[in-house]
Structures are given as C-alpha cells and as structure tokens.
C-alpha positions in Angstrom: 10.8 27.9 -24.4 7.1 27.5 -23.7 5.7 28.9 -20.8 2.5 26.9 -19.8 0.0 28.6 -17.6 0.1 27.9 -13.7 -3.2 25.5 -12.4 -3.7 27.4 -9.7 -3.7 30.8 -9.5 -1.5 31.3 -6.1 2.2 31.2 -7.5 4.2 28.3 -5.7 7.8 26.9 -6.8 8.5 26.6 -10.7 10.1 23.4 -12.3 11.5 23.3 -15.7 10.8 19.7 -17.0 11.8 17.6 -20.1 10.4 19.4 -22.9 11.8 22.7 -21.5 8.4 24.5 -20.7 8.0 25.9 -17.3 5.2 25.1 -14.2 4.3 27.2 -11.8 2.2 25.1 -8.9 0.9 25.7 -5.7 2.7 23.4 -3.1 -0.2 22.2 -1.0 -2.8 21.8 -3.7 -2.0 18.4 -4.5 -1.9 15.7 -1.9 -0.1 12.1 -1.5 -2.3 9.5 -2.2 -0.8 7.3 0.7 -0.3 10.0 3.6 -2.5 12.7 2.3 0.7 14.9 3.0 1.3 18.0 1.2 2.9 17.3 -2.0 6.0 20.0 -3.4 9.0 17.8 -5.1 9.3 16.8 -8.9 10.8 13.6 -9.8 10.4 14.1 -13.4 8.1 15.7 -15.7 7.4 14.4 -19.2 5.1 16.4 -20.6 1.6 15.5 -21.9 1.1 12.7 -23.6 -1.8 10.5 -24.7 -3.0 6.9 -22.7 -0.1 4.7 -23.4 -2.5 1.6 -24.2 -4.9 3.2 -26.3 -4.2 1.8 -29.9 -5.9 4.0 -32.7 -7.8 3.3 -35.5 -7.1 4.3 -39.5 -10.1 6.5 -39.1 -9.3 7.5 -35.5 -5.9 9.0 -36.5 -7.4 11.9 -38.4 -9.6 13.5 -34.7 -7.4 15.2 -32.0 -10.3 13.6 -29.5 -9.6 10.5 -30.2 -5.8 11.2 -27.8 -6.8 13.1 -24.5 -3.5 13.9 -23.0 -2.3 13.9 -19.2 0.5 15.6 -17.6 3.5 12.7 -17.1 4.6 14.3 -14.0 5.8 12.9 -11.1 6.2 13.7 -7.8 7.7 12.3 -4.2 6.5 12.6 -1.0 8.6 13.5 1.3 7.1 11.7 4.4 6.3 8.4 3.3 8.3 8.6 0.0 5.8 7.3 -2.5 6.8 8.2 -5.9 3.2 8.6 -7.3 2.1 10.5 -11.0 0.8 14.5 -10.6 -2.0 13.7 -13.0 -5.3 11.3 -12.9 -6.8 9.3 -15.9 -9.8 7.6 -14.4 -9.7 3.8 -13.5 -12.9 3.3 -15.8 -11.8 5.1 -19.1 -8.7 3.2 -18.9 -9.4 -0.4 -18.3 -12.4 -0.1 -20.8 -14.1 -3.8 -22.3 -11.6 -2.9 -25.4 -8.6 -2.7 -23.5 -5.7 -4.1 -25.7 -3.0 -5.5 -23.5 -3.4 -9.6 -22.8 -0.8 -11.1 -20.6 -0.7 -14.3 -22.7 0.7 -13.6 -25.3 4.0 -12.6 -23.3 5.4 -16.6 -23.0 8.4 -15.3 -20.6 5.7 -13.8 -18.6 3.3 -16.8 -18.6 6.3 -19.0 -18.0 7.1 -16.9 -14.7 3.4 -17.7 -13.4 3.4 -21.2 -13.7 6.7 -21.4 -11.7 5.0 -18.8 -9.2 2.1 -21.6 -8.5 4.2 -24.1 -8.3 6.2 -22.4 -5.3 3.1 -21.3 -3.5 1.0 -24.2 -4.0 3.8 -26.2 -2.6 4.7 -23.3 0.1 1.2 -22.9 1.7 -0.1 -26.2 1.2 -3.0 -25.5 -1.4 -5.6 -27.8 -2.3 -8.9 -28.8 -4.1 -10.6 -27.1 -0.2 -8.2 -23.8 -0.8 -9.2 -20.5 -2.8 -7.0 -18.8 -4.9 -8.2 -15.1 -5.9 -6.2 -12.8 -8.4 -7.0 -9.4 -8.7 -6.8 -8.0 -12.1 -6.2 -11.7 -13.6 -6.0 -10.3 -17.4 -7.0 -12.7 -19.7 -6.2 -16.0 -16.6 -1.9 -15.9 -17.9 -1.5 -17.2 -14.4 -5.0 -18.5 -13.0 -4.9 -21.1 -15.7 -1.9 -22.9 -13.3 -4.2 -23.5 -10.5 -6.7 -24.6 -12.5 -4.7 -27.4 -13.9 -3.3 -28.0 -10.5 -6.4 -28.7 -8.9 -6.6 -25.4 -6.5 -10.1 -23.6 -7.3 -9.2 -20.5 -7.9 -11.6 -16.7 -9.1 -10.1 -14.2 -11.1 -11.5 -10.4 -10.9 -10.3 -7.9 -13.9 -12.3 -5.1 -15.2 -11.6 -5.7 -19.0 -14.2 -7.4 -20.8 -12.4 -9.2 -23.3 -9.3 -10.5 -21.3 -11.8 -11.7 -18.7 -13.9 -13.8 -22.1 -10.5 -14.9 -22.3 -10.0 -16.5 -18.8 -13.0 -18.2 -19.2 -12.0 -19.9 -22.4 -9.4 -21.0 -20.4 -11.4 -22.1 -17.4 -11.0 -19.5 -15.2 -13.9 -18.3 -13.6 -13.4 -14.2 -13.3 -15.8 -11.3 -12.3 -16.1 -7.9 -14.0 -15.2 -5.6 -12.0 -13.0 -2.9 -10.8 -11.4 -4.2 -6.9 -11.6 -2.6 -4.2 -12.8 -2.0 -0.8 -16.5 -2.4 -1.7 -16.4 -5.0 -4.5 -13.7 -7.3 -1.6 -17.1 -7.8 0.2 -19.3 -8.8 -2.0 -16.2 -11.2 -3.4 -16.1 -12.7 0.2 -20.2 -13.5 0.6 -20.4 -14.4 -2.8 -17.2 -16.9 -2.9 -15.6 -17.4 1.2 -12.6 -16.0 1.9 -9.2 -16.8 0.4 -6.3 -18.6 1.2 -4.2 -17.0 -1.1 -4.7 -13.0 -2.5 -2.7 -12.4 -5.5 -1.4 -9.2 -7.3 1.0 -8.9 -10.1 1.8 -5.6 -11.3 -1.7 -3.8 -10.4 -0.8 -2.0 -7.6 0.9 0.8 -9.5 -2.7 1.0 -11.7 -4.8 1.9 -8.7 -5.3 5.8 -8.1 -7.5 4.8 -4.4 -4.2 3.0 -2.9 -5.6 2.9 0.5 -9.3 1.9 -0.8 -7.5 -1.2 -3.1 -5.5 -2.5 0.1 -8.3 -2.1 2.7 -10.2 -4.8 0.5 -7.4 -7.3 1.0 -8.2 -7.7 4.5 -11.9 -8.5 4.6 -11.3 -10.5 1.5 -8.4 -12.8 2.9 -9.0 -15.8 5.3 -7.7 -15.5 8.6 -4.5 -17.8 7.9 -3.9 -16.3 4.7 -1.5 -14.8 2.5 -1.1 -12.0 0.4 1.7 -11.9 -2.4 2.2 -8.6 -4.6 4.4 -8.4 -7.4 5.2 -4.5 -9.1 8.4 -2.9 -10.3 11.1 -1.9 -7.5 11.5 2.2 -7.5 14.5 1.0 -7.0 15.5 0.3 -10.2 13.1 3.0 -11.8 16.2 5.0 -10.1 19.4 2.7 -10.6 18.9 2.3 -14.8 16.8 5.5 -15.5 13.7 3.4 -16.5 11.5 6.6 -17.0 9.2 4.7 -19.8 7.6 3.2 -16.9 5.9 6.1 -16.8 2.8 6.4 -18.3 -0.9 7.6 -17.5 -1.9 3.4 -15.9 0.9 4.0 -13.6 -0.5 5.8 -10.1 2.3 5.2 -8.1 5.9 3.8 -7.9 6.7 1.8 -4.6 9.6 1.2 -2.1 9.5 -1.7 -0.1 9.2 1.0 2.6 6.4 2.9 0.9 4.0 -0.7 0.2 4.7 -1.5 3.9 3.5 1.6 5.0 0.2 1.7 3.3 0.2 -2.4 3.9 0.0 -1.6 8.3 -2.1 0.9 7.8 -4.7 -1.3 6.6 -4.0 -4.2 9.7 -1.6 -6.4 6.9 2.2 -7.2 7.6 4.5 -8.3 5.2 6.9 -11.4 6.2 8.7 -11.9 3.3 9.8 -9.9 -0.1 12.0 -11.7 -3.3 13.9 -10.3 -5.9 12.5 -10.8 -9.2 14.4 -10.3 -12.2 10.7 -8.9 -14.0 9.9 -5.7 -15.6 13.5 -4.5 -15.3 13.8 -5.5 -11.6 10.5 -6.1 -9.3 9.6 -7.3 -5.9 6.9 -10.1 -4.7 6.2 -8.9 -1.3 4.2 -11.7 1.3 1.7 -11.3 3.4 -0.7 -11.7 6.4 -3.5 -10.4 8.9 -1.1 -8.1 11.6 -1.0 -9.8 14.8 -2.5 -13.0 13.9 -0.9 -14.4 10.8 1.3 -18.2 11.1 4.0 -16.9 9.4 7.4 -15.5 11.0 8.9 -12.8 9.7 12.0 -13.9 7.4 15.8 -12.2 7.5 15.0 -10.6 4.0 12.4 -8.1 5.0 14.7 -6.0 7.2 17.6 -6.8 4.8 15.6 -5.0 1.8 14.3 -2.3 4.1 18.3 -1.3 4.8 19.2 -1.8 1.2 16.8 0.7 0.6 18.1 3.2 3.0 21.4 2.4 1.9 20.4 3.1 -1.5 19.0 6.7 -0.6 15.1 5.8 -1.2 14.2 7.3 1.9 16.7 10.7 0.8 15.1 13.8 -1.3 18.6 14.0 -2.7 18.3 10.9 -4.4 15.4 12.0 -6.4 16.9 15.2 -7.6 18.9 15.4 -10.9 16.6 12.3 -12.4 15.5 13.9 -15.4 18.9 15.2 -16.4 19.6 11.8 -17.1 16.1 11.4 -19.4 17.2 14.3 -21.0 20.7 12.3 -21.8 18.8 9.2 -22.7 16.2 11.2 -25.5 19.2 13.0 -26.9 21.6 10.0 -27.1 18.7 8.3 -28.8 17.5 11.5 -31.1 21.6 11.8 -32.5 21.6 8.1 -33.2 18.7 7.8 -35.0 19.7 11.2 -37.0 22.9 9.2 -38.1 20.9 6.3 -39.2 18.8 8.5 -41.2 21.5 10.5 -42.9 23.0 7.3 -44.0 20.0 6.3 -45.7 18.8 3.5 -43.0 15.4 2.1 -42.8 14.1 2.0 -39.3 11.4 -0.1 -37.5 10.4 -1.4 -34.0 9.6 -4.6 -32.1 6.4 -4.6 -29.3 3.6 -2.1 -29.4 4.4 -1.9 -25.5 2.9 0.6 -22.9 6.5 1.4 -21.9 7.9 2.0 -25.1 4.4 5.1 -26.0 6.3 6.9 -23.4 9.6 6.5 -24.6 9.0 7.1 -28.0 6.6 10.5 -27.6 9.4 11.8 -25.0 11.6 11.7 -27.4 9.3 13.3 -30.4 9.7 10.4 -32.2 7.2 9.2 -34.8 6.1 7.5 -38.0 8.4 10.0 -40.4 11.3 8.2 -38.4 9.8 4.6 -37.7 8.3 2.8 -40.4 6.1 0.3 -38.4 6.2 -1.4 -35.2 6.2 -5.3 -35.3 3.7 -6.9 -32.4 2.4 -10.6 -31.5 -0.8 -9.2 -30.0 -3.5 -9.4 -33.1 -5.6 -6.9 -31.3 -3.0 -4.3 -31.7 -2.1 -5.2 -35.1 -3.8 -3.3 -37.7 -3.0 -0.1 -35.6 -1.5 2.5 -34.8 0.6 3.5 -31.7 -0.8 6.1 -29.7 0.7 10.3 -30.3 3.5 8.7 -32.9 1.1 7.3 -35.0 3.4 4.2 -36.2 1.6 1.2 -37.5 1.1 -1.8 -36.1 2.1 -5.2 -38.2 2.5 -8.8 -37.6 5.9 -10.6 -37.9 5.9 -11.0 -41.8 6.2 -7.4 -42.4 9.6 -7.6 -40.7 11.2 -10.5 -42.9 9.3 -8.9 -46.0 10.5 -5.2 -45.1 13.8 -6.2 -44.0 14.9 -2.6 -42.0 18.6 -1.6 -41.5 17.7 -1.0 -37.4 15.3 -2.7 -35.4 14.9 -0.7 -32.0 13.1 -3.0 -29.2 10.9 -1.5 -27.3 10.2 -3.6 -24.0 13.3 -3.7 -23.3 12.8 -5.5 -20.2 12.4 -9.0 -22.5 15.5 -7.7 -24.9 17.2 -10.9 -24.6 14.2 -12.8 -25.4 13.5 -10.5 -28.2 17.0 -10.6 -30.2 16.8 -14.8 -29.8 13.5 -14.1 -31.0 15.1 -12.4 -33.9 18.2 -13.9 -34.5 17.3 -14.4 -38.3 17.8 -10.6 -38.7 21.4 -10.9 -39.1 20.5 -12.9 -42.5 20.8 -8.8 -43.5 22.8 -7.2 -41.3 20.2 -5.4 -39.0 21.1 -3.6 -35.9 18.8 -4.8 -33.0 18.8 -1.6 -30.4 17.6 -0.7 -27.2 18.0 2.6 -25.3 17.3 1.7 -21.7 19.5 3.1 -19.3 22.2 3.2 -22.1 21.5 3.1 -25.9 22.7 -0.6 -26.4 23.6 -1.9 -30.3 23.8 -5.8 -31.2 
C-alpha cells in the first residue's frame, strides 16, 4: 500500500481510494465551484491519470512529459450537491487547436442533432430573422441543421481544427473559449439569440458560475436556453465511473444545474430524458421573471425523482467506489482467462471514457493489441497512459482478435451492428459497463 504525501500540511480526514494509496486532506482547503462551500466528502478517487483526449505520438511515447497526470478525484458538496472533480487541468491546455475529438464522425450522435432542430425549430417558431448560437459547436455536428433549414445560426468552440471544420460546412463559428466576457462581445458583434444551445459542455467548464452568467446577456429577452449533459443520476444507477476524466469539471443533478441556473437570473421550464451518453438530460430555459414560457409538469416531477432517488442524500454517494473496485476486478479476472487460453484481444473507439477505464484498471498494450477508431486524426496513435495503438477498420478484419472489448459503451448496440461480421470467426464483442456484458 502506497502512502502518498498530504497537500496540505494541516492533517484533515484520510480516504483510501481505488488504487489502495492513502490521502490525507485538509477539509476546507478546497471549495465547491457552485456554492463556494467547504468541500470534505469523496465520491471516488481514481488515481492519477493522464488527459483522457490527448493522443500520443510514436516519438511522444518514449518522454514521461509528453502525459502530465491529474488526480481523478471526486468530491460532493454537501449543500448544493454538485458532484464536481478535486483536481484542475486548465481550459486552455485542454481544448488546444490540435484537439482530437470531432463530433461528426459519431453518425448516432449527428443523427440525434438533426432531430433536436427539427423539434426546436418547430417548437419556438425559428426563422431566416432568428439566431441560433451553440457554444462549443465542435466541428458544426449540429449547427449544420440550421443551416440547411434556413435559421442563421454562429457557432463558438475553442478548437481550431473542429471550428475549420464548421466552416467547411457552413457554419460560421468564432475561436474562443465562452464565457462571461466573450457572451458580450458575441452579443455587439452578432445581436442577441433566440435560441442558446449547449450539448455536453457544461461538465467541461471549471468557472461554472462565469460560463452561465454569459447566457443571460447573450440571450434575447424571449429566449431560450436548452442544455444537454449526462444525468448524475445515472453516473450513480450503472456505476458509469469512466465518465470521469480530467475535461469533466462537474457532474450535475437537475437540482444542482437549477441552482447555479437562478443564481445567474435564468429559470428552467422544462427538462427531457434522453437516452444519450448512458442517460442525459436537455434542460430548457429562460430570462427569470420575464420568460413566455410556463413551467411544464416535468420539472417538479424530475426534481422529486431525484429526491426519491437519494441525490440530494450523503448516503447515496458513500460506497460508490466499492463498486469500481468490482467492475476493474471483474474485468482484470476476465481478461486473465482470455489470456491464459491463448486469446488475442483488441478494442473498438479510442474514446475519452474508455482512457479512464482502461488505466483504472492497469490495463495496457501487453494486454490489448490495438484499438480500432473511425476518427483519422486519432489513427496512427496511441491511447494516452496504456499506450495501445490506434488503427482504422481494416486492421480488425485483417487481425481477426478472439475478443473485441467496446469501449463507448454508451453506442454498444450501434457498435456490435456495426460489427456484426465478427462472428464470420467467432469473436466475443464485450463491454464492462455497469456489468461485464459478453455477445
């Protein structure tokens, strides 16, 4: 058992996380980054590991700078209940002009934006007189829908490349990171907008409070706001703990978002279920006090699902990484068996998600041969702290592996359609997530 040195020197309460070393903390020293309240409860700790998105090089492999590692720990508050990560990697060495993940080449995901414009375009009455602004719009997956549909529309997305991208595709998109400065110069520069969107970014912003005080100035006074990010609640229900990586700030309750939403002079009027990222939420809505909208049956319904389900509980949260531990050791004996028989084993998608399941377990390329991925700017690398290359499709039909573990497994059912023609030799298609899962 490792011991790792305390951060602060004032002793506080100890936590024994996933890798079985031992922290030693001072309570107050960190605070929430909703509430500012004292944080002092671990969720789950997972150890250091390397920026989930940061794809190496043959040459890179070699330098131990090349993968600065952050602490995977996560904590609640117990006041606003936020579920928010320990440990900061800065906005600007993350989302760098080289960043590799495009939206576009996900077709279930593209597919789910075009039927999102359709609904709101037909909801709210846009037009060729309405504005439609996404905030961190990737390479235009969903901005390329209003386009065609007539609705002007301005994407903004810190990533060089994905934003060359958009433009390709017509979408006009600024550089730059959001927030509560940059939503004013958006407004002078391009009027307010009728419709604000946001699909999975919340959980990438470290400044919470600084990213939703720009919605406000930003938003015309009739207009709407619609957020889509993963549901804590299903973090919790299926043990999704590869969620959790060094992009991911914060993991949010319907309660927590409408918190930090009224603090900031925005009310929500209406919230779906989305079946997305292993279960999500698209949250709606408007200027406090002076939106048109009413509020629907489904916001209160939600907000007492979620204290039905514990969410607003410290119990709840306690005993979560028992059940990582259960989920790395399932996984660990099964692939030992494969091994021992002599079985070949590979991945499908080079996905964020699946960095943090794989180096939580201490899985790497002595195990897994290569990791299969449509996205050519990943292929040709390697995946970041196991070091498993990255290949196109053809490696898979040439190589032929005995198991074939899928990664994102939020898209599993797309991704065993996808590779149905592994059965030609008998491979096992796996998945891990809550439950190690053989087809």
């Amino acid at each position: 058992m490792t011991v790792r040195p305390a951060r602060i020197l004032d002793k506080g309460p100890t936590h024994v996380h996933v890798d079985g070393s031992i922290d030693v903390w001072e309570t107050d020293a960190m605070k929430c980054r909703s509430c500012a309240n004292p944080l002092q409860h671990v969720f789950v700790d997972l150890g250091d590991q390397p920026p989930a998105n940061r794809y190496l090089s043959e040459a890179q492999l070699s330098d131990p700078r090349n993968e600065p590692l952050f602490r995977l720990k996560v904590l609640v508050c117990d006041q606003c209940w936020l579920v928010q990560l320990a440990d900061s990697n800065r906005s600007e060495d993350i989302f760098t002009p080289d960043y590799a993940y495009f939206s576009s080449y996900v077709k279930s995901w593209v597919d789910h934006a075009a039927r999102y414009v359709d609904t709101v375009v037909d909801r709210f009455d846009l037009g060729s007189g309405s504005l439609a602004v996404e905030i961190a719009s990737n390479d235009g997956y969903l901005l390329q829908h209003f386009v065609q549909a007539g609705v002007p529309c301005l994407g903004i997305d810190p990533a060089a490349k994905a934003a060359e991208a958009a433009e390709v595709k017509g979408v006009r998109t600024v550089v730059d990171f959001f927030g509560s400065e940059s939503a004013f110069r958006l407004a002078n520069e391009h009027g307010p907008a009728d419709l604000v969107i946001g699909n999975n970014v919340l959980a990438h912003v470290p400044d919470v409070n600084d990213f939703v005080a720009g919605i406000a100035p930003l938003l015309a006074p009739g207009g709407v706001v619609t957020m889509e990010f993963p549901h804590l609640e299903s973090l919790l229900a299926e043990a999704q703990f590869d969620t959790i990586y060094d992009e991911h700030f914060s993991f949010f309750s319907f309660g927590a978002v409408g918190e930090i939403f009224a603090r900031h002079g925005l009310s929500m009027f209406d919230v779906e279920k989305l079946p997305t990222h292993g279960g999500s939420l698209r949250i709606y809505a408007q200027h406090a006090g002076s939106g048109p909208h009413e509020e629907t049956t489904a916001v209160q319904a939600l907000l007492d699902g979620e204290t039905s389900a514990g969410l607003f509980r410290l119990e709840t949260y306690r005993g979560f990484e028992s059940r990582v531990t259960r989920i790395r050791e399932d996984f660990r004996s099964f692939v030992a068996a494969e091994k021992e028989k002599g079985h070949r084993i590979a991945a499908f998608g080079a996905a964020a998600k699946g960095n943090t399941f794989l180096n939580t377990c201490g899985i790497g390329h002595e195990t897994i041969e290569f990791v299969v991925d449509d996205t050519p700017m990943k292929q040709g690398k390697y995946l970041p702290g196991s070091h498993i290359p990255v290949v196109s499709e053809a490696r898979l039909r040439e190589s032929r592996p005995d198991v074939v573990l899928i990664l994102p497994w939020n898209v599993k059912d797309d991704v065993r359609r996808k590779l149905a023609y592994t059965a030609e030799w008998g491979a096992k298609l796996v998945t891990c997530i809550p439950d190690l899962e053989i087809t």
